[in-house]
N, C-alpha and C positions, 0 to 999 in steps of 0.2 A: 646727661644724667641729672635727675631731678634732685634737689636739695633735701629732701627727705633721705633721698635711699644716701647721698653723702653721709649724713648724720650717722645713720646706721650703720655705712662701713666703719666710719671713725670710730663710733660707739664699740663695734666688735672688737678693731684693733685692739682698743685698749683693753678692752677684757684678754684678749688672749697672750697678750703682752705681759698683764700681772698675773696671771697663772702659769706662764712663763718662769720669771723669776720668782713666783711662789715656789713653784718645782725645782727651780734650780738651789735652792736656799734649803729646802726639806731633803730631795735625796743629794746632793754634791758629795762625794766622800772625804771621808773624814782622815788624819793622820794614822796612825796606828803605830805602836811599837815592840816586837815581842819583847819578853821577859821570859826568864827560866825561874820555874816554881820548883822547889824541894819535892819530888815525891814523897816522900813518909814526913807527918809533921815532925816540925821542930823539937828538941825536947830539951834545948836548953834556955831556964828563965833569960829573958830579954833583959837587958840593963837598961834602968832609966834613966829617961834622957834630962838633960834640964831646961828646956825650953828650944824647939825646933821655931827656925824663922820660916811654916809653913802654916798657912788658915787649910782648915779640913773640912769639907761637906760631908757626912756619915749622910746616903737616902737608903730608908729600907723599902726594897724592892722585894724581899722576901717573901709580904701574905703574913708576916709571924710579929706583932701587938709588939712593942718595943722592944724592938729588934736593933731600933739604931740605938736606942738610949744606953744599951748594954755596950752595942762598939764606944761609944762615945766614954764610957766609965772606965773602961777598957785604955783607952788610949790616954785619955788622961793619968789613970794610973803607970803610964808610960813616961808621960811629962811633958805627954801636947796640950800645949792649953788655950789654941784658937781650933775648937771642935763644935760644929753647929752640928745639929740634928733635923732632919725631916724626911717625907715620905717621896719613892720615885714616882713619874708619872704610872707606871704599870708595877703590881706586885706577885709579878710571875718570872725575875729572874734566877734561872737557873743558878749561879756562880755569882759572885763576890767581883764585881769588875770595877776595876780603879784608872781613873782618868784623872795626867797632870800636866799642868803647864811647863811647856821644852825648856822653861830656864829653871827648876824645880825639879827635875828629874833627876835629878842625884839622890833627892828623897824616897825615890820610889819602892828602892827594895825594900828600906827601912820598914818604910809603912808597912807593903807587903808582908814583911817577917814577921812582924809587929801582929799583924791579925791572921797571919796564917794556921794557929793552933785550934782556930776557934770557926774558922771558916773558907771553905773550898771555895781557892782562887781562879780567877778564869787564866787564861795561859796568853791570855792579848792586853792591852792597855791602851787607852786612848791619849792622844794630845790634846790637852785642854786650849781655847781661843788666849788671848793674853787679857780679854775685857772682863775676862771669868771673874764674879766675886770673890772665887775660892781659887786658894793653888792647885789643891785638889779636892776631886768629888771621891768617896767610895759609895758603890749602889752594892749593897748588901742583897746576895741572895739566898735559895733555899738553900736549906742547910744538909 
């Protein structure tokens, strides 16, 4: 075999090697957890809180102009007071899907109860990585 066409096998290899692990890293799947949501909203005011040890990602994923600013107002009027705001990568999601880290998960109804008056929760939840900025993300959708 001539040293050209080596070159070229080796060159191939590696390309298909990092599309490889490209693919493995984009679809792998992910944890999931169910949760059970209230059929009919809530109707009793929430009590606040004084200070939850959880950081919050609000993304609005909804399509609908500060969408997260309003959760974020929202929840601080609750008495969380590590709450960032920003947009999801897509603003087409259906339902209000909340993703959190396994050691943080005792938080989760909380949160959920917390904004479920104000917006249709999906009925799945993700497990967030541990390297997450956030304990947890909420991606905000249509309404």
């Amino acid at each position: 075999m001539e040293p050209q066409s080596k070159e070229i096998l080796i060159s191939l290899g590696i390309v298909l090697i990092i599309i490889a692990v490209f693919c493995a890293i984009i679809f792998w799947p992910k944890k999931e957890i169910l949760i059970s949501v209230p059929s009919s909203p809530v109707t009793s005011s929430p009590v606040p809180v004084t200070s939850l040890p959880v950081t919050i990602s609000v993304l609005n994923g909804s399509g609908v102009a500060g969408a997260a600013g309003k959760a974020k107002t929202t929840l601080e009027g609750l008495g969380y007071e590590n709450v960032a705001v920003g947009n999801a990568a897509s603003q087409d999601f259906a339902e209000t899907e909340f993703e959190i880290k396994e050691k943080k998960k005792d938080y989760l109804e909380l949160l959920i109860k917390d904004l479920a008056k104000e917006y249709t929760v999906a009925s799945k939840s993700g497990i967030l990585e541990d390297d997450n900025d956030y304990d947890a993300v909420v991606t905000l959708g249509k309404e």
